[in-house]
C-alpha positions in Angstrom: -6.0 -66.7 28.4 -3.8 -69.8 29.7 -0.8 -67.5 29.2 -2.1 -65.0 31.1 -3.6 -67.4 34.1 0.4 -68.6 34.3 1.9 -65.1 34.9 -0.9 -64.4 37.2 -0.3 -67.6 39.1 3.7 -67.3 38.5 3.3 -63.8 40.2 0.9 -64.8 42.9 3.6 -67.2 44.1 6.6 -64.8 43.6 4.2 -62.3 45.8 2.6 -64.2 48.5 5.0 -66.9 49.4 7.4 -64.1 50.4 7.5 -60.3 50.3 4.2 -60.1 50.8 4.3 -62.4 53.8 7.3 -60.0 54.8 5.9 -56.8 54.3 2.4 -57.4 56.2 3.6 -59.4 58.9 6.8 -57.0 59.5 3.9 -54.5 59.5 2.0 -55.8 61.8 4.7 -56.6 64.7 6.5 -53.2 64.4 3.4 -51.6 64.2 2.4 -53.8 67.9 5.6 -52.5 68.9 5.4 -48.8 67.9 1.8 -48.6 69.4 3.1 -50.2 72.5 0.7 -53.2 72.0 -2.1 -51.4 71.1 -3.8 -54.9 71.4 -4.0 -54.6 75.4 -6.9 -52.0 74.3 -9.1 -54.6 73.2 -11.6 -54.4 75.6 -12.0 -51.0 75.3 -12.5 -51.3 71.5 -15.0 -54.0 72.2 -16.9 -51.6 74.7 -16.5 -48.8 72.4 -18.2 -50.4 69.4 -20.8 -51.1 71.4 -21.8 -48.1 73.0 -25.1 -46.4 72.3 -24.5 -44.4 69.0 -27.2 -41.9 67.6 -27.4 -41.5 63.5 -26.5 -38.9 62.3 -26.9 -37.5 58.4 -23.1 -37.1 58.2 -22.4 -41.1 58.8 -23.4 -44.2 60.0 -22.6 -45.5 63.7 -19.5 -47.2 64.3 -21.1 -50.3 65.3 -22.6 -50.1 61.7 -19.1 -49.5 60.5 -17.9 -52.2 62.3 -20.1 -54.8 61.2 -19.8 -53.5 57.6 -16.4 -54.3 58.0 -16.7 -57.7 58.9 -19.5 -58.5 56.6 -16.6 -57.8 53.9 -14.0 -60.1 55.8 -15.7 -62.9 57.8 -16.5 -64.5 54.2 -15.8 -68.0 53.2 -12.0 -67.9 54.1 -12.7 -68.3 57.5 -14.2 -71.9 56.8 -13.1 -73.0 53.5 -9.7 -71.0 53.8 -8.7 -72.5 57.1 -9.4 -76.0 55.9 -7.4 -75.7 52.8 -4.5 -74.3 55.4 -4.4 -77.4 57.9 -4.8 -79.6 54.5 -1.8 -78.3 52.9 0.3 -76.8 56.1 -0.7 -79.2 59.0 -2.5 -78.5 61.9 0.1 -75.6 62.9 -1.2 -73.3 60.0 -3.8 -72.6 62.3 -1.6 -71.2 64.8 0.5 -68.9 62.0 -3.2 -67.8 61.5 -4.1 -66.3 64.5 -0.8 -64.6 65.7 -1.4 -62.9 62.1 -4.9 -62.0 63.8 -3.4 -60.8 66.8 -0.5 -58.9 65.2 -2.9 -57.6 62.4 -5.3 -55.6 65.0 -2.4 -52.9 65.4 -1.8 -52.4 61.5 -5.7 -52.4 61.5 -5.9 -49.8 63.7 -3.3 -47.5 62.7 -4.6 -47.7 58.9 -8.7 -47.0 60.5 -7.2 -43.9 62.3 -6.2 -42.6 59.3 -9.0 -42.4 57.0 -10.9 -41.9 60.0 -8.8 -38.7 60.7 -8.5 -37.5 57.3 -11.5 -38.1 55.8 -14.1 -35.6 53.8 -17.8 -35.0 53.3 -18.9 -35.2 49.8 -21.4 -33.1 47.9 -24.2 -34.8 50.4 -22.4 -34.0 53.6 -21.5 -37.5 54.5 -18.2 -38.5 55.4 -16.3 -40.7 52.9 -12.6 -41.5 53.3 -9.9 -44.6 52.5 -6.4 -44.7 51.9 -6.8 -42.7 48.8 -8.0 -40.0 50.6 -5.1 -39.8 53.0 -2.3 -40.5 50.1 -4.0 -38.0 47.7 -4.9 -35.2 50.3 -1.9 -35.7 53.3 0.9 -37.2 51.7 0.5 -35.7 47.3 0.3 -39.2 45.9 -2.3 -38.3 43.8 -1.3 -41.1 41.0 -0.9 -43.9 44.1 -3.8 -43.0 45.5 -5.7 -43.4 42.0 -3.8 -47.0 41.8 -5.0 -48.1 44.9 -8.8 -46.9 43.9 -8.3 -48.6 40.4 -7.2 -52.0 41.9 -9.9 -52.0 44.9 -12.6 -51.4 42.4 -11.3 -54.3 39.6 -10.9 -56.2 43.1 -14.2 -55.9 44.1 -15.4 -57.5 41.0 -13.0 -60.6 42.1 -13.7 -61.5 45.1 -16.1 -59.2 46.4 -18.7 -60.3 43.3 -18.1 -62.9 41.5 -16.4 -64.9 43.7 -18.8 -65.1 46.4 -21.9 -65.9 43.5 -20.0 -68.7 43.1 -19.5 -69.9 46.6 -23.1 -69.3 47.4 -23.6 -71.2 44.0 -21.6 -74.3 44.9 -23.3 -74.5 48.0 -26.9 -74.5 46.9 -26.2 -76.8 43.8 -24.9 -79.1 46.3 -28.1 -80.0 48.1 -30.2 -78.6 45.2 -30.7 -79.1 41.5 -31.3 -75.8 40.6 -30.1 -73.7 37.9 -27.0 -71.6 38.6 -28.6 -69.1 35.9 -31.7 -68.9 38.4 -29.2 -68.2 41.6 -27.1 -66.0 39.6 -30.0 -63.6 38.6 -31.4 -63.8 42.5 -27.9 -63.3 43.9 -28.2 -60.1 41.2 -31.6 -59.1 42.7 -31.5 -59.9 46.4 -27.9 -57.9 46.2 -28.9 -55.2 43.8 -31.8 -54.7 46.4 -29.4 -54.0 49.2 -26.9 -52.3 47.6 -29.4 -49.2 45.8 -29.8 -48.2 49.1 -26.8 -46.8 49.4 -24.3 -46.9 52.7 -27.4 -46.7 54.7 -28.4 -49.4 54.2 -26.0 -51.7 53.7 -24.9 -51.0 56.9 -28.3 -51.3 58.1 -28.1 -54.5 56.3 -24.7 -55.9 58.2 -25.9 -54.8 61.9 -28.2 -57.7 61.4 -26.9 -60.0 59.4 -23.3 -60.5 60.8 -24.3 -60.6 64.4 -26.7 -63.6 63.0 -24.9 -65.3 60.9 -21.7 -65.7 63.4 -24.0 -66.7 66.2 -25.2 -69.4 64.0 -22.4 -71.0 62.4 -20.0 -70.9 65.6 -23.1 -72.5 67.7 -23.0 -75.2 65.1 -19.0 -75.2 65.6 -19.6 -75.2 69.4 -21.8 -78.0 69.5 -19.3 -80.0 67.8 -16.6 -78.6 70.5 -19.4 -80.5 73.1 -19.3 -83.7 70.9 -15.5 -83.6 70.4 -14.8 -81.8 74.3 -12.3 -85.5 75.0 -10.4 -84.1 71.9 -9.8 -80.3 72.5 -7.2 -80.2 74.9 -5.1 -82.3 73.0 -6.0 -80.6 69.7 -5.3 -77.4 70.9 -1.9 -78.7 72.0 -1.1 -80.0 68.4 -2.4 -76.9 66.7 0.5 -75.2 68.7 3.4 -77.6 68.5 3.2 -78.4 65.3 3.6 -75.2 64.5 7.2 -75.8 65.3 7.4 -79.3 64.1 6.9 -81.6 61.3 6.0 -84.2 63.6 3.4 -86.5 61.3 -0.7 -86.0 62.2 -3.3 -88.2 61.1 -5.8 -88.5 58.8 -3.7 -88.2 55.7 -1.8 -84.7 56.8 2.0 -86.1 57.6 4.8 -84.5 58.7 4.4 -81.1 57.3 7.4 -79.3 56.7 7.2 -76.2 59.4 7.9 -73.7 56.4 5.0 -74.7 55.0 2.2 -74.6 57.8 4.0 -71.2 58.6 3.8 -70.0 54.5 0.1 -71.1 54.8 -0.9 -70.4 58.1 -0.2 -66.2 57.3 -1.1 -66.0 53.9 -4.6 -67.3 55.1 -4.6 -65.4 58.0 -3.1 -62.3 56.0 -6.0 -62.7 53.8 -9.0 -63.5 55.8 -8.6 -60.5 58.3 -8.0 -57.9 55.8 -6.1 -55.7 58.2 -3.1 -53.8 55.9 -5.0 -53.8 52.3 -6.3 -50.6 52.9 -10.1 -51.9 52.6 -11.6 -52.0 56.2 -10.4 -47.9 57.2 -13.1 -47.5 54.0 -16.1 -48.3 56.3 -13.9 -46.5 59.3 -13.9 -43.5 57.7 -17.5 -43.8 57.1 -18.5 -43.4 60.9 -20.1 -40.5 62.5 -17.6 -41.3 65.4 -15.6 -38.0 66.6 -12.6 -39.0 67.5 -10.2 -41.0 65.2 -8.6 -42.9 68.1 -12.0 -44.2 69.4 -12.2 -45.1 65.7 -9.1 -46.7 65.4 -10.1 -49.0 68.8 -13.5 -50.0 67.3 -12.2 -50.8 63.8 -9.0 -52.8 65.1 -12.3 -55.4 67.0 -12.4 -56.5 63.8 -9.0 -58.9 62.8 -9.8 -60.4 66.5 -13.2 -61.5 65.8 -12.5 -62.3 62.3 -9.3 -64.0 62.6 -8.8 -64.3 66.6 -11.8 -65.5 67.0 -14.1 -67.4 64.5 -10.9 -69.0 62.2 -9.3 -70.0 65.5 -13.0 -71.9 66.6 -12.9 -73.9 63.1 -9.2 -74.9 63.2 -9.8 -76.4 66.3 -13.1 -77.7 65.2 -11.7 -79.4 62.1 -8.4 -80.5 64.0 -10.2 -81.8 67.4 -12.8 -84.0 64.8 -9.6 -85.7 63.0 -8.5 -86.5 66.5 -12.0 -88.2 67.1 -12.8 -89.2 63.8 -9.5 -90.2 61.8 -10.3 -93.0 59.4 -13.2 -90.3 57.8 -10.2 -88.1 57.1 -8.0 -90.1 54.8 -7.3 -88.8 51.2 -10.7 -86.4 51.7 -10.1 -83.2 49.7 -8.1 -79.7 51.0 -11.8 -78.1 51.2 -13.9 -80.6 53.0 -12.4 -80.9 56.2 -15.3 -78.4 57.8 -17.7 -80.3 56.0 -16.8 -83.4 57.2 -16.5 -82.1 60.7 -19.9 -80.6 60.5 -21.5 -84.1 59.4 -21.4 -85.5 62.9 -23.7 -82.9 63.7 -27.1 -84.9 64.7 -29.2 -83.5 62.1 -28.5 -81.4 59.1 -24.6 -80.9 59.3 -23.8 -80.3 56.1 -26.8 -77.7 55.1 -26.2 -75.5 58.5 -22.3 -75.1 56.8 -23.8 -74.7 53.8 -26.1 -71.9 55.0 -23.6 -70.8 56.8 -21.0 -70.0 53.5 -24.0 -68.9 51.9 -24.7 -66.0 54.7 -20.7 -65.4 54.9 -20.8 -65.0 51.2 -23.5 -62.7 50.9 -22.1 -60.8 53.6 -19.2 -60.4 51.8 -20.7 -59.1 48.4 -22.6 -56.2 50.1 -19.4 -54.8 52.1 -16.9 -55.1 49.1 -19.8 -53.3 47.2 -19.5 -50.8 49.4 -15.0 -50.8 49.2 -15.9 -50.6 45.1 -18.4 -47.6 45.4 -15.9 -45.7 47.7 -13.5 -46.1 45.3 -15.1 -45.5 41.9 -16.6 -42.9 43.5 -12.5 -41.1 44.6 -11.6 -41.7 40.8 -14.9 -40.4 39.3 -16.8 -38.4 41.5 -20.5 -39.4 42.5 -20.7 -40.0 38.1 -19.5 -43.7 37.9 -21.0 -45.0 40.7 -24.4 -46.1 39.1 -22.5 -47.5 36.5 -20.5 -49.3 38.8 -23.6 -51.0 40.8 -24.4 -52.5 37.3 -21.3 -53.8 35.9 -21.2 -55.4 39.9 -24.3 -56.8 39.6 -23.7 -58.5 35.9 -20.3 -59.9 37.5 -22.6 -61.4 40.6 -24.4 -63.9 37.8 -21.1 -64.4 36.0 -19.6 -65.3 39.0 -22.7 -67.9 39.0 -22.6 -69.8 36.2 -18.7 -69.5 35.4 -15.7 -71.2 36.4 -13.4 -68.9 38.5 -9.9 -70.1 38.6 -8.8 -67.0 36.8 -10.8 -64.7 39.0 -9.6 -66.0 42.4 -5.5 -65.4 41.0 -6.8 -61.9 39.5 -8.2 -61.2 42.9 -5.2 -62.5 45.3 -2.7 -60.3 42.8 -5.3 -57.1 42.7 -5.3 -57.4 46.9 -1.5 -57.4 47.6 -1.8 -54.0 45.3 -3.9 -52.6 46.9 -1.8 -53.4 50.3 1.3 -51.9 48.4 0.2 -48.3 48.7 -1.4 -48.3 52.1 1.1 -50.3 53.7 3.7 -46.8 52.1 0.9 -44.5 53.3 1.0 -45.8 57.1 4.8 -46.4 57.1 5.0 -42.7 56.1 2.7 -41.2 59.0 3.9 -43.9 61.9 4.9 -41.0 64.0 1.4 -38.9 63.4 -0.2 -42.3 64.4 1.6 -43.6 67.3 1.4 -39.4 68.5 -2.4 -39.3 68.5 -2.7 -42.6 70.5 -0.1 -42.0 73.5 -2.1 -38.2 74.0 -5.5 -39.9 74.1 -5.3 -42.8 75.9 
């Protein structure tokens, strides 16, 4: 098993410290470019998404589609992530964060109006798409296509299960002495619950829970933007020159070499937003929306909230409470920055964050249940996917009560695969894509 762990981490490095970096964000910019900044829709995506939608037997709304997205990618990157980025690339990582973000909503929406576009009704007569779809049925890449389904299923088990047990675990241990066998098996249940229900209603599910849980944890993030208002200016200022320089901080994080908060800033943002692995156009394709474009506008809201909006709020939370609060900073670890920003809340700092990862987390396990069932359900038919839900809900307790190293370098390797073939599937239908858009806007 160490052997292995090594050439997982050995090509983790090899892949995310440059051609993956390459390949996503090149995607993203000539993607902006070819959709002729697709991003100046935004508004309309925003209004769009929340526009009146009736149900429908054939699919869920796209607000429900929407928010089952984010459930899968506002998750505990967006707090724990973008700590570990400004620990290890300076405050400037946060900036190479959000221009991923920004650049990531046109790949996002060119990959959503895909599936969206080419997507099927199964033996129920509701809509079910993904990449797989699109490569197997558009493009004949039947054997890529069952790749990418094979690696977003083993991927789900990563860091769409067991991972997020974990987190929750870590943060409940930590004001609690409980049992993680005892939060594994009610992770197991209070998921298991959810996810039985089927799309329904884990969308049902995520139209509730990510509206709340977001409200919450950035009004916790905006009091301490009240607290630490003297600071944000100037925070804000060093968040975007130091992503140019290696000009030394404080609170422990010197001169940063620019490559670096650069390196970190877009694998985090890369990661967090999800736009370009081929998992949100899953939920996309889901929607009883009828037209792809529309879609496409709704689904690309997501890398701005995700990424845009809430990691941008805790970079500059974390970065504007070392400017107020240095001395508290010095040799703290890469993954306590938010917490330690959170405990000059006036009451209960640290539990809100905690509740807070444990409501991200959750949120995360029920929408990459969803990505795994799509999947297994492209390489088996509607056969595997009972199956499925149980080997994902053992994988919740494992996640609980085991140490995950392993699973978080399995996971990072399975995710650029699964980018691999729908970054070639997009690539291959640019023209189709950036077509559609200038004849319907």
């Amino acid at each position: 098993m160490p052997a292995l762990s090594g050439i997982i981490h050995q090509l983790n490095t090899l892949l995310w410290n440059f051609p993956m970096l390459v390949l996503l964000l090149g995607t993203h910019i000539y993607f902006t470019l070819k959709l002729q900044f697709v991003q100046r829709l935004l508004p309309k995506g925003i209004k769009l998404s929340f526009s009146k939608q009736s149900t429908s037997e054939n699919g869920i709304t796209p607000y429900a589609a929407l928010s089952t997205a984010l459930a899968a990618t506002i998750g505990t990157g967006n707090i724990i992530g973008i700590s570990t980025a400004i620990a290890i690339g300076g405050p400037g990582a946060v900036f190479w964060c959000w221009i991923t973000g920004v650049f990531g909503i046109a790949t996002c929406y060119a990959e959503s109006f895909l599936s969206s576009k080419y997507r099927i009704k199964n033996k129920h007569g509701r809509y079910i798409g993904g990449p797989m779809y699109v490569l197997k049925n558009v493009l004949h890449m039947k054997y890529m296509a069952a790749a990418f389904s094979l690696f977003a299923v083993l991927a789900s088990l990563g860091v769409g299960s067991s991972v997020q047990s974990n987190s929750i675990c870590t943060a409940i241990t930590e004001h609690f002495t409980v049992s993680p066998h005892i939060i594994g098996i009610g992770i197991a249940i209070l998921s298991g619950f959810v996810m039985l229900g089927g799309v329904k209603q884990i969308s049902k599910v995520c139209t509730y829970l990510v509206p709340f849980m977001s409200v919450f944890y950035l009004t916790g993030c905006g009091y301490l933007l009240l607290l630490n208002h003297r600071y944000v200016p100037k925070a804000i200022w060093i968040i975007v020159t130091s992503a140019f320089s290696s000009k030394s901080f404080i609170g422990g994080i010197a001169g940063t070499a620019v490559i670096t908060g650069i390196r970190t800033g877009i694998s985090k943002g890369l990661f967090t937003n999800e736009a370009g692995l081929g998992s949100i156009p899953m939920t996309s394709a889901a929607s009883n929306c009828d037209s792809p474009v529309k879609q496409g506008l709704i689904s690309m809201t997501g890398p701005f909230w995700d990424t845009v909006v809430i990691c941008a709020v805790t970079g500059i939370v974390i970065v504007s409470s070392m400017l107020h609060y240095p001395l508290e900073y010095i040799n703290i670890a890469d993954d306590r920055l938010c917490f330690a920003a959170f405990s000059k809340l006036p009451f209960w700092g640290s539990e809100i964050l905690s509740i807070s990862l444990i409501l991200f987390s959750f949120a995360t396990i029920i929408g990459w249940c969803y990505y795994g069932e799509c999947s297994i359900c492209f390489l088996t038919g509607n056969r595997g996917i009972q199956i499925y839900q149980v080997i994902y809900i053992v994988f919740l307790y494992l996640g609980a009560v085991m140490s995950l190293q392993f699973v978080w370098e399995l996971s990072d390797l399975l995710n650029s695969l699964m980018a691999i073939p729908n970054l070639i599937c997009i690539w291959l239908l640019r023209k189709e894509i950036s077509y559609h858009l200038k004849n319907s806007i």
